[in-house]
N, C-alpha and C positions, 0 to 999 in steps of 0.2 A: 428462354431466360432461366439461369442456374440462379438459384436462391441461396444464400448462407445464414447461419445464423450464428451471433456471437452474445454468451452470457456474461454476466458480472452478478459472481453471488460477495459481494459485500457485507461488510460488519452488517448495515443497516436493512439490505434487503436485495431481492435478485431481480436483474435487467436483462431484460433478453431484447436484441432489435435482430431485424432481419432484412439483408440487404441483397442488392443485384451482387453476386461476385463477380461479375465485369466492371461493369462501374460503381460502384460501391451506394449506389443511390438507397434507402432507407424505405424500403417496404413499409415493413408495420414494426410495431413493437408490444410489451408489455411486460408489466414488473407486480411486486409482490413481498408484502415488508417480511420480516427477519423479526424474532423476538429478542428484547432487550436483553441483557448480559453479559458476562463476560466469561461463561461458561454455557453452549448452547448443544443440545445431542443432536447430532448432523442429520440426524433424520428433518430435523425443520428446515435446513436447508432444500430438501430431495424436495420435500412437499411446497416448499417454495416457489421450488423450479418450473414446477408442474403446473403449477397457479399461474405462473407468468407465462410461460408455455400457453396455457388455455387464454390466457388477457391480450395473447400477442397475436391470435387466430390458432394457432395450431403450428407443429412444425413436420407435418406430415410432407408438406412438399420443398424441404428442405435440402443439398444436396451434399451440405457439410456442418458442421458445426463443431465451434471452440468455446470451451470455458476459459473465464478468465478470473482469480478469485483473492482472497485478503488472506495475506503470507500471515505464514507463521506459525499458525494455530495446530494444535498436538492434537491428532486422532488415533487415538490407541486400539488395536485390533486382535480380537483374540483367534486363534488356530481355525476358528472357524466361519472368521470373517467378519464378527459379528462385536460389536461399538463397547469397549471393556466400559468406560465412564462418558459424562458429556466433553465433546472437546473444548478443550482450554482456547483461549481465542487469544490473536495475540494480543491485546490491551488489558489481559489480565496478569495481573505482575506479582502476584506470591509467590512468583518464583524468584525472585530477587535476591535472596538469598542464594538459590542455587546457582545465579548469575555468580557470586561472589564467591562462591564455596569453588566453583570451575576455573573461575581464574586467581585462585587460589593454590592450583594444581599445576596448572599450566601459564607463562603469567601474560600478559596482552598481548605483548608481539608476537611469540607464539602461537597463542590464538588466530591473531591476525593472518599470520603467515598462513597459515592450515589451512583457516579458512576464507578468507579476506575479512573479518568480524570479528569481533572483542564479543564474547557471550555478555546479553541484557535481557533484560525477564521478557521480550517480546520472543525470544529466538525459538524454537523447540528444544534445542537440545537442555536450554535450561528447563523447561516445561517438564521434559522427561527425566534430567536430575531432581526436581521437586518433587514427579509421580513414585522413585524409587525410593524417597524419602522419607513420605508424609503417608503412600498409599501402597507400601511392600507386596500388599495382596495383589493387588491392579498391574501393579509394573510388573510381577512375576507373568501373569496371565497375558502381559504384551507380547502378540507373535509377529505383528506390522504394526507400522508407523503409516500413516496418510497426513497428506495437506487436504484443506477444503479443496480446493480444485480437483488433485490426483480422484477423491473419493467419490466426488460426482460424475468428473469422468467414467471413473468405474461402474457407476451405477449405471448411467445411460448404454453401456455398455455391456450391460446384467448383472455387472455385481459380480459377488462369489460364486454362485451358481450360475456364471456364464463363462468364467476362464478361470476362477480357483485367483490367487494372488497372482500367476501368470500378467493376467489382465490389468494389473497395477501399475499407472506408469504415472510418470510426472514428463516436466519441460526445466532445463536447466536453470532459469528464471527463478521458480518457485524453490529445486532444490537448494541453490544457493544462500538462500534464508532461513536453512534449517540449523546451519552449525556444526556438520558432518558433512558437508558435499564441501568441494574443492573446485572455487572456479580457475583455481591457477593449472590445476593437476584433470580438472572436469571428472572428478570422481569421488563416491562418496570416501568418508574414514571412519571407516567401521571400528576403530579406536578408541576415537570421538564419540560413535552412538554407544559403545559399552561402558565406557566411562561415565557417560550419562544414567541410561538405563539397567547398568550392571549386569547387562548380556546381549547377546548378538538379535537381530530382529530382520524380519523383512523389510526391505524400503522397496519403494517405487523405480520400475525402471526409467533412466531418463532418457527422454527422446531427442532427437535432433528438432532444430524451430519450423522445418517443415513435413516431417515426421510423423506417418499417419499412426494413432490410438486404438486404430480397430474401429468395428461401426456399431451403429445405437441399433438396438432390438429391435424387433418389426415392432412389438407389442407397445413398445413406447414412442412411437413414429407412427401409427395408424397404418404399418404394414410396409414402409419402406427402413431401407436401412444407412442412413445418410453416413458418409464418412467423418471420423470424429477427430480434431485436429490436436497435438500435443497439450494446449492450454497455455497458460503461463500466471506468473503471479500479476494482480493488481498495476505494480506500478511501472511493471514492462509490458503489459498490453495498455496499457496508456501510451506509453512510448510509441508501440506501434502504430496504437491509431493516429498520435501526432507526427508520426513520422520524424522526430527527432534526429540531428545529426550533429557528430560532434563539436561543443561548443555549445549545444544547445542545455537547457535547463529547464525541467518542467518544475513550476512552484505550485504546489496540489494543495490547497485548501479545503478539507474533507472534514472527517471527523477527525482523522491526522494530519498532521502537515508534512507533506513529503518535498521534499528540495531531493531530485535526479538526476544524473546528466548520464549521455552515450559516452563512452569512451572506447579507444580502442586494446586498454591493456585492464590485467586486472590490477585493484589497488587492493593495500595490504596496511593501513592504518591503527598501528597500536595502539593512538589515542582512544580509539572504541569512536569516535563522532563521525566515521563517515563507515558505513558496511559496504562491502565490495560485494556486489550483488553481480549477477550477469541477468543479460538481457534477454528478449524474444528471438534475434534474428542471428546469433552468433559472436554480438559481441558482449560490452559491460556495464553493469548502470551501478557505478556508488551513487550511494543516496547518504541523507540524512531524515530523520524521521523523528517529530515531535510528537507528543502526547494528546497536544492541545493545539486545537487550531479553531475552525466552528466554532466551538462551543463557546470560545471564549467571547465572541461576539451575538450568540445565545446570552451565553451571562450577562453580558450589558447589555441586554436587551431587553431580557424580564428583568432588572434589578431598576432599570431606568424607565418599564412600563412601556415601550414601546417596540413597535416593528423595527424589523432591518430596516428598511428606508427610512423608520424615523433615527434610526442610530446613527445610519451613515449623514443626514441630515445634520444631527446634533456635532457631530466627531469635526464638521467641516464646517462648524461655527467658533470652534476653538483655536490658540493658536499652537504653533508648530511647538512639542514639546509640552503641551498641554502646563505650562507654566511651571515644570519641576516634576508634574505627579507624573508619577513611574509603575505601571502594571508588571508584576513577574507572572505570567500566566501560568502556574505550573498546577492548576486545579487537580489534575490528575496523576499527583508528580510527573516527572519528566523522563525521555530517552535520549534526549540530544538536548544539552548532557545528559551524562543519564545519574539522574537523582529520582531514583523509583517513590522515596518518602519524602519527596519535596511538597511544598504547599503554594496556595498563593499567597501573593503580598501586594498591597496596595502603600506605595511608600511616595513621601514628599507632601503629605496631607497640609493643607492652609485651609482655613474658609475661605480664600479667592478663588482656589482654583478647585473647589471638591463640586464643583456644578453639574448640570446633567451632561453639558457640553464637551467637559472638562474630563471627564468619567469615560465619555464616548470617546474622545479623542485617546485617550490612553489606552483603552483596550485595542484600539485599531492598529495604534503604534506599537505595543505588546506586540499581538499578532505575527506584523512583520516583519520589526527583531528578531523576533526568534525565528524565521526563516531565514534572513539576511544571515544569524550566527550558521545555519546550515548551508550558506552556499561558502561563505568565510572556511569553514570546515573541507566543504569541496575542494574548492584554492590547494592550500594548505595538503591536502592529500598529493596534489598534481595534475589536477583534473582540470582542463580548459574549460574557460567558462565566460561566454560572451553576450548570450543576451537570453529573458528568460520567458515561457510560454506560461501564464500563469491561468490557471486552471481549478476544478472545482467548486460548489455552491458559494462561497464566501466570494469566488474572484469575480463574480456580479455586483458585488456592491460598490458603490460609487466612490466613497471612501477609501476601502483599498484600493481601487483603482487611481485615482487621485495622487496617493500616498506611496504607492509602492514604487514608481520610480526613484523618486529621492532619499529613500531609507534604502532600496536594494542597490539603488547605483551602478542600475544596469538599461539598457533599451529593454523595454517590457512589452511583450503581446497579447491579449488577450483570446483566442481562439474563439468561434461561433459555440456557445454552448452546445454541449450534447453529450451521450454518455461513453465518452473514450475509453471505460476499458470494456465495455462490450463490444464496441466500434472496433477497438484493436484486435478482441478474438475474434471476430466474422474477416476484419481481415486477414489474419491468421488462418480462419480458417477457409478465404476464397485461395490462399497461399499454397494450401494443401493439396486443396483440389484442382488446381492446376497444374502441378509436379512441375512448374518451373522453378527453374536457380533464383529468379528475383520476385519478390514482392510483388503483389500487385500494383498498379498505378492510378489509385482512385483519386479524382477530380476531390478537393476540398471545397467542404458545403456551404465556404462565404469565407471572404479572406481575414484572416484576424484584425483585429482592431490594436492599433499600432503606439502605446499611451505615449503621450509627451514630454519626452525628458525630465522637464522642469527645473527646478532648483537643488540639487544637492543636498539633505539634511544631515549630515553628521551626526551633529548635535545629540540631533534624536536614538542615533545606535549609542553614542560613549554615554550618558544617562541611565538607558536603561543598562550597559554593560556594567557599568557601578552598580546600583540596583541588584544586577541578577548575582556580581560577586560578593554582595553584601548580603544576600542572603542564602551563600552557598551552602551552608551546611544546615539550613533548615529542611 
């Protein structure tokens, strides 16, 4: 039996499971948190790996392995390989400005066009307009650019001292989120990075989606050298693991909220609401991506002293529309839209309806408005869109579950929890290690849970859509 193993080094922390890469069945696993911030030196990462690596047994008897990792984030590298500053992650937005100074230059639909994406303080290439800005010293000393994935890859792979930047590679996925690659042209625009960073730099070469990396060290394999699969960003090796196809829509519930879908062309959206990202397997995944999602159900959670279950509890005592009160969740301003200095608001207050019930009921609705605005967005780009796989810690709760068909006003699935985007690298990388043209064909580990249409709520999107336009320019 060939083993694989597939990572997901996330905002929060790194996942590693390791499966049969015939049948995709789940060995073992083990993970390992991440420190908070929104500026962390990738080295936490590596030592992350490593920890999870050792919680999951070892990955000595490995015979491939994919990273799968959280787009975005700027690793700046100097001549010698070696980490100029902490990487910027994407959910750190001082560069917001630099979002605006870029399309400023160039104006959205051009952007668009170039790239499939409108620059917003998540992307890199603003990240690296802000580095030349604010830290001249730093951006001059940039000799590569890395994504958390490309970098780990790297390492498992020895780093600088095992192929020099040779050994640098990315997956079309990840490049696509940078704001210099081109999924319409599949090539970076070196343009694009000097305009940002004010001079040429190394990037990662990009791989094809089944595409070998090169292999991991003996030293860090306990003496074998497993083959290392291209990788891909976060919200396309989800995709893979769910096997997505078009029409489909994955509704990701995380510490962001991401609304996905496959498609087969690339899109080119000057509004900036939808990024035309590409996928794992060859084709395309626009998305939309919130700021806030979790947490917002953390907030009413500790504000109202209670666990999830007693939130989702409480939310499902109230009635539809929570009597007027209206949550804008934008705790951490926003990207879809993207209002980087937006705030929250809590609007429609009465003493009848400001209860704990009432409270709960509004943030859940929050929630998944502003997801429903992200698939709305999708539409509107061109993107088919018929029923959606709703996914992540949040899509446990009873509440959303309840709620989301009638606010998204779609057939909604829920999938058997588990951790898809490590699920989707180890698929990826049994992909690999097979050198066939397709996919592999792993048995799913319980068939989704199918939620019940229900009743339609309207109501509840044109409320909060008042609401969110009432307090646009906060």
């Amino acid at each position: 039996m060939s083993l694989v193993a597939g990572v997901d080094s996330s905002t929060q922390s790194c996942k590693i499971v390791v499966r049969d890469a015939e049948s995709g069945e789940l060995v073992r696993s083990g993970r390992a948190p991440h420190p908070n911030g929104t500026e962390v030196h990738p080295s936490a990462w590596w030592e992350a790996l490593q920890t999870a690596a050792a919680d999951a047994g070892g990955l000595e008897d490995v015979a491939a392995l994919s990273v799968g990792g959280q787009q975005h984030g700027m690793i700046a590298l100097d001549s010698a390989g070696e980490v100029v500053r902490e990487a910027l992650l994407w959910n750190d937005t001082r560069s917001a400005q630099a979002a605006t100074d870029l399309i400023g230059e160039l104006d959205e639909q051009q952007w668009a066009d170039a790239i499939g994406s409108v620059p917003v303080a998540s992307l890199t290439v603003t990240k690296l307009r802000w580095l030349r800005d604010a830290e001249p010293e730093n951006a001059s000393r940039t000799h590569a650019v890395a994504l958390p994935h490309d970098w780990l890859t790297w390492q498992l792979a020895g780093g600088f001292a095992g192929s020099g930047f040779d050994g640098l590679v990315t997956d079309r996925s990840d490049a696509s989120g940078t704001g210099y690659w081109s999924p319409a042209s599949e090539g970076y625009r070196s343009d694009l990075l000097e305009r940002a960073l004010g001079h040429d730099a190394v990037l990662p070469r990009v791989l094809g989606p089944r595409d070998q990396a090169g292999a991991g060290t003996a030293a860090l394999f306990g003496g074998s050298t497993p083959i290392l699969g291209p990788g891909a960003g976060d919200n396309a090796a989800a995709a893979l693991a769910l096997a997505l196809q078009p029409g489909d829509v994955a509704v990701s519930i995380g510490t962001s909220g991401v609304v996905s879908a496959i498609a087969g062309a690339p899109t080119a959206d000057g509004s900036g609401l939808v990024t035309g990202f590409a996928d794992a397997t060859g084709r395309y995944l626009p998305l939309a991506c919130t700021l806030n999602a979790a947490r917002v159900l953390d907030w009413a959670a500790g504000l109202l002293g209670v666990d999830h279950q007693g939130l989702a509890k409480l939310a499902l005592q109230a009635p539809v529309g929570a009597e007027g009160l209206v949550l804008v969740p934008y705790f951490e301003g926003e990207r879809t839209p993207n209002r980087p200095r937006s705030t929250a608001a809590l609007h429609g207050m009465r003493l009848s309806n400001t209860t704990p019930a009432h409270i709960a009921r509004a943030a859940v609705e929050a929630l998944l408005c502003s997801l429903a605005d992200g698939i709305d967005a999708l539409r509107a780009a061109g993107v088919p869109v018929q029923r959606a796989f709703l996914i992540g810690g949040a899509a446990q709760s009873e509440a959303v579950q309840q709620l989301a068909p009638g606010i998204l006003g779609l057939e909604v699935l829920v999938p058997t929890p588990g951790e898809y985007v490590a699920d989707g690298a180890a698929r990826q990388a049994a992909w690999v290690l097979s050198g066939a043209d397709a996919q592999p064909e792993w048995s799913a580990s319980g068939a989704p849970l199918v939620l019940p249409t229900g009743t339609l709520t309207p109501q509840v999107r044109e409320q909060y859509a008042e609401v969110r336009d009432l307090t646009a320019n906060r």
